[in-house]
NUTI-692730 format. One record per residue (C-alpha): residue in one letter; x, y, z; residue number from 1. Coordinates in Angstrom, 3 decimals. Layout:
N
   residu       east      north         up   num
        A          X          Y          Z   NUM
...
END
This chain:
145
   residu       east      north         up   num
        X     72.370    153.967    -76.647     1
        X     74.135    155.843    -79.301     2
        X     73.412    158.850    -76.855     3
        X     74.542    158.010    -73.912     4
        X     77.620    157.014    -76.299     5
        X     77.999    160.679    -77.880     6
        X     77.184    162.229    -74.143     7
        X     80.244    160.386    -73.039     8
        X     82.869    161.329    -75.935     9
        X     81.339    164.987    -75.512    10
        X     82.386    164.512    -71.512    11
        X     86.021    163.136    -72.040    12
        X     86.433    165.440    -74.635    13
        X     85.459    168.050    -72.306    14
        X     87.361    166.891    -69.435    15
        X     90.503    166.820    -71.558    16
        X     90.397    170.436    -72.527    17
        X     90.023    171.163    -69.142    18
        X     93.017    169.156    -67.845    19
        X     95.180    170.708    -70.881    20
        X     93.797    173.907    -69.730    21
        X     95.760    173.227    -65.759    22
        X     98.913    172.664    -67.568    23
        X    101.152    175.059    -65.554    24
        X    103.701    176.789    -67.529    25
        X    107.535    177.138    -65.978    26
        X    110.575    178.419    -66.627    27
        X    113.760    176.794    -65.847    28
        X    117.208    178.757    -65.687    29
        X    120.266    176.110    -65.677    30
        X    124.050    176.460    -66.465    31
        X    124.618    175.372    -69.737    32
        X    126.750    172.320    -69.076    33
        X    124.331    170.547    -66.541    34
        X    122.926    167.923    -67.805    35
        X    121.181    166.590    -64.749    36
        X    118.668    170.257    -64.896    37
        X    117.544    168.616    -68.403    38
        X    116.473    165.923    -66.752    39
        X    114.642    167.857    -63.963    40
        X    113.070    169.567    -66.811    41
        X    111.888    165.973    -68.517    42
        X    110.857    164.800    -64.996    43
        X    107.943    167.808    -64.731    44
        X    107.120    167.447    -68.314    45
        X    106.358    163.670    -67.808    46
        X    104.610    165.253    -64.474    47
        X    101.971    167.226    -66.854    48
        X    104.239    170.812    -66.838    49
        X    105.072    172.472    -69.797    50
        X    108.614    173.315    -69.162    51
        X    110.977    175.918    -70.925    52
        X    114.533    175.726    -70.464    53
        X    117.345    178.525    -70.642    54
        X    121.097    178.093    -70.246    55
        X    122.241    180.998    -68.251    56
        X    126.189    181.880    -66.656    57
        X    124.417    184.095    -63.990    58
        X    122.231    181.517    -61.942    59
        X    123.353    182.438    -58.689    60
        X    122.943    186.226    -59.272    61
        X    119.235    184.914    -60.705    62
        X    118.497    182.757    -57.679    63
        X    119.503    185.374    -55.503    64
        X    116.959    187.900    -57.069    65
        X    114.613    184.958    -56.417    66
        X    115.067    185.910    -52.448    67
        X    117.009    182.346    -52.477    68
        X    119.787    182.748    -49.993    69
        X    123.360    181.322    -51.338    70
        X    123.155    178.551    -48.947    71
        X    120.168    177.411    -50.084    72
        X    120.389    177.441    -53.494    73
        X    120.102    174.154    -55.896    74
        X    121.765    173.928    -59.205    75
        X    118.664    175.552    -61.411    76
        X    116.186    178.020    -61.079    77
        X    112.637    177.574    -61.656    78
        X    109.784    180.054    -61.915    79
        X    106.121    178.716    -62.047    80
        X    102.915    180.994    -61.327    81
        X    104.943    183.629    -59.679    82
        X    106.963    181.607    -57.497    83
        X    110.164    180.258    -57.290    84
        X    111.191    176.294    -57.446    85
        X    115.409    176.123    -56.865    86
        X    116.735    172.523    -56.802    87
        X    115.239    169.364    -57.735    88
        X    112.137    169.615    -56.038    89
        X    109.817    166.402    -56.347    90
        X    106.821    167.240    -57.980    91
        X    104.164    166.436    -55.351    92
        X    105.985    169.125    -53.250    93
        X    106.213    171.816    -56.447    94
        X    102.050    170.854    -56.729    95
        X    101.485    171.365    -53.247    96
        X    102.634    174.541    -53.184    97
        X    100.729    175.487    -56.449    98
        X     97.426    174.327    -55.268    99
        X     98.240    175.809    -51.434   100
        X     99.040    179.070    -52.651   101
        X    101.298    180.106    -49.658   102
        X    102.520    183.423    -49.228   103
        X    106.342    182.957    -49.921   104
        X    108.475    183.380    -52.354   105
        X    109.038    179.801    -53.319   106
        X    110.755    176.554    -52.210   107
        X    113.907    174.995    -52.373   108
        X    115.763    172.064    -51.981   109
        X    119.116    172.893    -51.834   110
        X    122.364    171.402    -53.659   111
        X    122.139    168.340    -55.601   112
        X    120.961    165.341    -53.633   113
        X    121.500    161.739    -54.890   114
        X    118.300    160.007    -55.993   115
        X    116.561    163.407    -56.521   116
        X    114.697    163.692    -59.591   117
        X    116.853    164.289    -62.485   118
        X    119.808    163.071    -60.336   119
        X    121.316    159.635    -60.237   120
        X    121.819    157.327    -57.705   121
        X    119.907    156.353    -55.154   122
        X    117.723    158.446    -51.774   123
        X    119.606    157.998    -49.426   124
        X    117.587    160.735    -46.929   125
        X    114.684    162.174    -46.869   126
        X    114.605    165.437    -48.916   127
        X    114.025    168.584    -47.250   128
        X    112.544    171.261    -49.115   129
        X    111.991    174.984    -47.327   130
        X    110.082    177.756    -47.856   131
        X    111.726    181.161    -49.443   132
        X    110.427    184.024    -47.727   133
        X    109.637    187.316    -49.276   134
        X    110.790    189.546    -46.129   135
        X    114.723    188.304    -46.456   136
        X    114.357    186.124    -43.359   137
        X    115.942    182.997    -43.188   138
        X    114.143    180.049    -44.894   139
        X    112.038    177.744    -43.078   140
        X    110.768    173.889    -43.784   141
        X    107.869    173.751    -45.925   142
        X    107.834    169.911    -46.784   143
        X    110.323    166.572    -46.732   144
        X    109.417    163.452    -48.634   145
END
């Protein structure tokens, strides 16, 4: 008995280190007086991510870089395993596209919709989120939930 006890601490054990091992590191850019990207940010982190946060004045210019058009930027910027994540992008979207492994450039859901995570109030629509393409051409839908 005591065995098949210490066999299954040494498995959990195990399988903890190897969850805390998937933890997917991200950067977030965000203007410093948003307070609604913080609580993107606190959103993922409760969602397993290990987020990092920087205040920038030059978000657009960094989205833009990102191959995020201006009209389909959100109000933060996002990098994760060498894509890009603009908006408030639910989470099951941001992991599809991790474990998918597309070749884009990212996603985004643009602007600020109500009842998105880290935004008040409630969904009102469904959120569309599109892919960002690497070539420059215009983005097309890659999820809605």
């Amino acid at each position: 008995m005591l065995r098949i006890l210490a066999l299954a601490t040494f498995l959990s054990a195990s399988l903890a280190a190897v969850q805390a091992g998937e933890l997917h590191k991200a950067l977030l850019y965000k203007n410093p007086q948003c307070s609604c990207c913080e609580g993107y940010a606190d959103y993922l982190r409760q969602n397993g991510f290990d987020v990092e946060v920087k205040p920038t004045n030059d978000l657009a210019e960094i989205s833009s870089k990102a191959g995020v058009p201006a009209d389909f930027q959100g109000c933060h910027t996002m990098f994760i395993d060498g894509y890009v994540v603009d908006g408030h992008v639910p989470v099951k979207i941001v992991e599809k596209l991790l474990s998918e492994h597309p070749a884009i450039a990212g996603i985004t859901l643009p602007g600020m919709p109500m009842g998105s995570p880290g935004m008040v109030g409630e969904k009102t629509e469904p959120f569309t989120v599109y892919a960002v393409t690497k070539d420059g051409k215009r983005p097309t839908i890659y999820a809605t939930e």
